[in-house]
N, C-alpha and C positions, 0 to 999 in steps of 0.2 A: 308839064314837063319841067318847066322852069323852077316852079315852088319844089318840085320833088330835088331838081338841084340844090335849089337853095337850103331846103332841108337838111341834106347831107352832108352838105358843107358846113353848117352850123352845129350838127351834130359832130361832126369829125372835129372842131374846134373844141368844144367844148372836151370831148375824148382825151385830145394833149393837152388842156388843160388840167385833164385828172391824172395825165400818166405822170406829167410833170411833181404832182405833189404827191406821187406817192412810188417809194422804190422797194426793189426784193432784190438782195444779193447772195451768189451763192459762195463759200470761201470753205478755208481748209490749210490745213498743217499735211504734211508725210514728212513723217523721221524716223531713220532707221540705221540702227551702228551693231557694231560688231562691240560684243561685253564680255570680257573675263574678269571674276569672281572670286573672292578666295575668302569664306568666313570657317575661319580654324579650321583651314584643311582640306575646307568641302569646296571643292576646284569646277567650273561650272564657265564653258565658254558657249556664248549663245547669241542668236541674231536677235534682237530684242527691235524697241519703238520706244521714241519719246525721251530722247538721251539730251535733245538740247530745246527742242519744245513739244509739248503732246500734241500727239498725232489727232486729227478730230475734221469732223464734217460739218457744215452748220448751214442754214437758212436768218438772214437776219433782213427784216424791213422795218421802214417807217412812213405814215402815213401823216400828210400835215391838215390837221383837222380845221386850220384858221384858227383868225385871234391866237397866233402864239402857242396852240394847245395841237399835241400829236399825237398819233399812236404808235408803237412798235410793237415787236415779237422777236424774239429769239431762240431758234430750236438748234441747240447742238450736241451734235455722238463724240463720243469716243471710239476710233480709230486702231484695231490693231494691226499696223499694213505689213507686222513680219510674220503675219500667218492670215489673215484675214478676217479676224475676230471681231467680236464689239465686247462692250461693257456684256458680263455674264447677267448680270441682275435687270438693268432695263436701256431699253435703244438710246432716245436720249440721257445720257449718262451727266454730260458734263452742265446742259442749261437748258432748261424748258419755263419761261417769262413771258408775258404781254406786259406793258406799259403805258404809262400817260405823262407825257414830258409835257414841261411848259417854263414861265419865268418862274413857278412854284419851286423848280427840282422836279424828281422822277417819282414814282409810285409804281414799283414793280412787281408781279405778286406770278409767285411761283419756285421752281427749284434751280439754286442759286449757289454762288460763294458764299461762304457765311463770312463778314469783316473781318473776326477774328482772326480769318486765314490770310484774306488780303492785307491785313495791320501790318505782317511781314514777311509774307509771299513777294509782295512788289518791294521789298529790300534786300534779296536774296538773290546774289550776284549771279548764281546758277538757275535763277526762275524755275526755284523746286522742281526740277527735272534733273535726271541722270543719276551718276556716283555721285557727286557733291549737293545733289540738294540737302539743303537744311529741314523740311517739311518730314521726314522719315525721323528726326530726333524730336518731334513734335508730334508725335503721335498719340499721346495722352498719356497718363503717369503710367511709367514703369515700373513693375516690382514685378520678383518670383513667383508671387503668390496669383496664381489667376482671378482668385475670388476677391483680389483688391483693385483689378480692375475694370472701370464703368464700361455699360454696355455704352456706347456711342455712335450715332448716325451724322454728327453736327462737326466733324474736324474740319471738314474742308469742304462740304455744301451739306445744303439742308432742303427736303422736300417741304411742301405746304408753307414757303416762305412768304411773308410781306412784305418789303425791304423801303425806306424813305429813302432819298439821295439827296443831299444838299444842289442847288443850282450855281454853274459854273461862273458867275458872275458876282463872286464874295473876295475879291482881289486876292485869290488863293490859298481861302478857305475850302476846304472841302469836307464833308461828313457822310455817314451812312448809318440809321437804326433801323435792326431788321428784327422779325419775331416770326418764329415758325411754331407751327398747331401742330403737337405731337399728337394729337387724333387718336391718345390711344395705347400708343406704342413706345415703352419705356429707350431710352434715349435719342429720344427725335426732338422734344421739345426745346426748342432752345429762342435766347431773346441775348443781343450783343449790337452793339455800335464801335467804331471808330471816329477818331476826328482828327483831320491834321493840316497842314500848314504847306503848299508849294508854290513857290516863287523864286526865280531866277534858278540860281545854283543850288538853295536849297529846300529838302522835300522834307517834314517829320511829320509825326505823329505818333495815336497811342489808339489803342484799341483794348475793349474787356468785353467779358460775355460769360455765359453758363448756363448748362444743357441738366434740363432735369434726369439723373439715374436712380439708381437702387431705392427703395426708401427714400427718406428725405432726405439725402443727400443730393449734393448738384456738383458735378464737375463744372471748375473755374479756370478760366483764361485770360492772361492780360498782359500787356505789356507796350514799350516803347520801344519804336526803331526810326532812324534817319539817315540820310543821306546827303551829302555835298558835292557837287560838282566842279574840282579843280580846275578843269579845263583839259591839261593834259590828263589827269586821273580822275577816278569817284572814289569817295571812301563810304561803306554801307557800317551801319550797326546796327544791332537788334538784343535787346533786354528781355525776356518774356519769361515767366512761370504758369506750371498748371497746376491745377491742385484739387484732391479727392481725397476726403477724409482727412487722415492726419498724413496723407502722402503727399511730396511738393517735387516738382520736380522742375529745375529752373536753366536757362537756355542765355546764353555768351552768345551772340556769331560776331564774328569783325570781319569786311573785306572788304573789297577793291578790284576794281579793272581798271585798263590801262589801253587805249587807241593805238596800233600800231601799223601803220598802213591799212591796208585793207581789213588785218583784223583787229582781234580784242581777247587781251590776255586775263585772267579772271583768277583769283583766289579769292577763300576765304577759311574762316579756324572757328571749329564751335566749340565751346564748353559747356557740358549738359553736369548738374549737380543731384543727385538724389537728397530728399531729406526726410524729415519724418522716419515715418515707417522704410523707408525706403533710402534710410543713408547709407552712403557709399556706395550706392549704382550709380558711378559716376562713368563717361565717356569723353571722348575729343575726338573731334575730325579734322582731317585737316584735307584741303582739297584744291586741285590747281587745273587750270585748263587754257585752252585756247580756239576759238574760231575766227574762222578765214571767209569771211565775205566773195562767194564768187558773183554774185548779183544783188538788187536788193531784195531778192527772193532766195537766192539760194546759197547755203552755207555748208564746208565743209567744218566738221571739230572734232575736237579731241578733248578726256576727262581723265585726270583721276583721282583717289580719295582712298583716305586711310580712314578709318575709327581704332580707336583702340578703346575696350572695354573694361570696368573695374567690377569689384563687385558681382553683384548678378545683373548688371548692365548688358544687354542683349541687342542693341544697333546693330545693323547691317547695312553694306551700300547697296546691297540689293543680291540677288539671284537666289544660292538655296542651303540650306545648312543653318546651326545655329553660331554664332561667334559670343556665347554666355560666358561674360567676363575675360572675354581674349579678343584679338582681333579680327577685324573685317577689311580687306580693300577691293578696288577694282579700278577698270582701266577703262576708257571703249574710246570707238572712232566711229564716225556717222558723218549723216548728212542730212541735209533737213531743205525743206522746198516749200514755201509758200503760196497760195494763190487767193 
């Protein structure tokens, strides 16, 4: 009776010492605002999601394998909590990963951000969500012409990804080269890196890449953005061109937020250039907002943003209608809840 004690009790030790090195947490976004629309006309007021961060579900663990070397996993949906939808195409929408972290860096393989979007995603004062994101003028080259533009799966993640990660111990060096196996299927294949530089107040870096389409051609992306840290303000900026054929089409944003008690006031101004084939589809946005901090989970905000169109330049801040060569704006108010 004693040995079966002792058993158990060595067993259950050994138990917390496994639960100990290894965790599964479950987390999640819900945002959801009231959006009015207005692209040339086409008037469109609707209860939307995702107006100050995407709405989304996720599972994320890590296991510590010793000597330094771990594993994780990352599984996460997209969320529509103003009707109860997910991504139309597949459940895990946003990130489906395993990894092997160590003093190497990361080695993560599966479906991902692709750098080229984080190069200046993470400088875009509006975290490419709502009226004012920037990441809708980044869409890949603009023209009238349908047939000049690439078929593309790689804007903003990529399936059958491999992705490297620099290790967080390069006195704030950071990097990322990733390569995704188009397996097939014309514009999946894509291979792009970032590198950049954070420390204290300030963040930059540059980012390029290119997704094999049509033919031999390859849609191209690249560009520089940074950021400083005034103390009372941040000022952001971002440089970027894309380019397909003899089409180019190239990206201004400048902006800033500002701490103001509980919240944070936020603008920013893009200039989008058409060129090549596609000069003078030219754009500007301009975009203002404010959240209000009620916890540090929960935020009440407010958005809005103008484009004005040239050209056959066709941006929108979103909803339904075409704004070809006129304008686009829109307004919302939301709330947003983390856990």
């Amino acid at each position: 009776m004693k040995k079966s004690l002792f058993a158990l009790a060595v067993l259950g030790a050994f138990s917390g010492v496994a639960a100990a090195q290894s965790s599964v947490t479950l987390f999640g976004i819900v945002d959801a605002a009231v959006r009015y629309t207005d692209n040339n006309g086409t008037k469109l007021t609707e209860l939307t999601n995702s107006g100050l961060a995407s709405s989304r579900l996720g599972f994320r663990g890590v296991e510590d394998l010793g000597g330094g070397l771990k594993a994780g996993f990352w599984l996460e949906s997209a969320i529509g909590n103003d009707d109860g939808s997910t991504n139309a195409q597949r459940f895990w929408h946003r990130r489906t990963t395993i990894s092997l972290m160590g003093d190497f860096g990361e080695v993560r393989l599966g479906r991902d951000l692709v750098p080229t979007f984080t190069g200046y995603a993470d400088f875009d004062v509006f975290g490419t969500n709502g009226v004012g994101d920037v990441s809708k003028l980044h869409t890949g080259v603009v023209t009238a012409a349908a047939a000049q533009r690439p078929a593309l799966d790689t804007l903003v993640r990529a399936d059958n990804m491999v992705s490297y990660f620099l290790p967080s111990n390069l006195g704030g060096f950071y990097g990322q080269v990733s390569v995704a196996a188009g397996e097939g299927t014309v514009g999946k294949k894509y291979m792009g890196g970032r590198l950049g530089y954070a420390a204290g107040p300030l963040n930059v870096g540059g980012f390029y890449g290119q997704t094999e389409s049509t033919g031999d051609d390859d849609f191209k992306t690249g560009g520089i953005a940074a950021m400083y840290d005034f103390g009372a303000f941040k000022l952001n900026g971002i440089v970027s061109e894309n380019k397909f054929r003899s089409a180019k089409e190239r990206h201004f944003t400048f902006g800033g937020s500002v701490p103001v008690g509980a919240g944070l006031i936020r603008a920013s101004y893009t200039k989008v250039q058409g060129k090549g084939s596609i000069d003078g589809n030219d754009a500007d946005q301009f975009a203002l907002g404010y959240v209000h901090n009620l916890s540090k989970r929960t935020a009440l905000y407010t958005s809005y943003a103008l484009i004005k169109n040239d050209g056959n330049a066709y941006y929108t801040v979103g909803g339904k209608g075409s704004a070809l060569g006129d304008d686009s704006s829109g307004f919302e108010v939301g709330v947003r809840h983390s856990f």
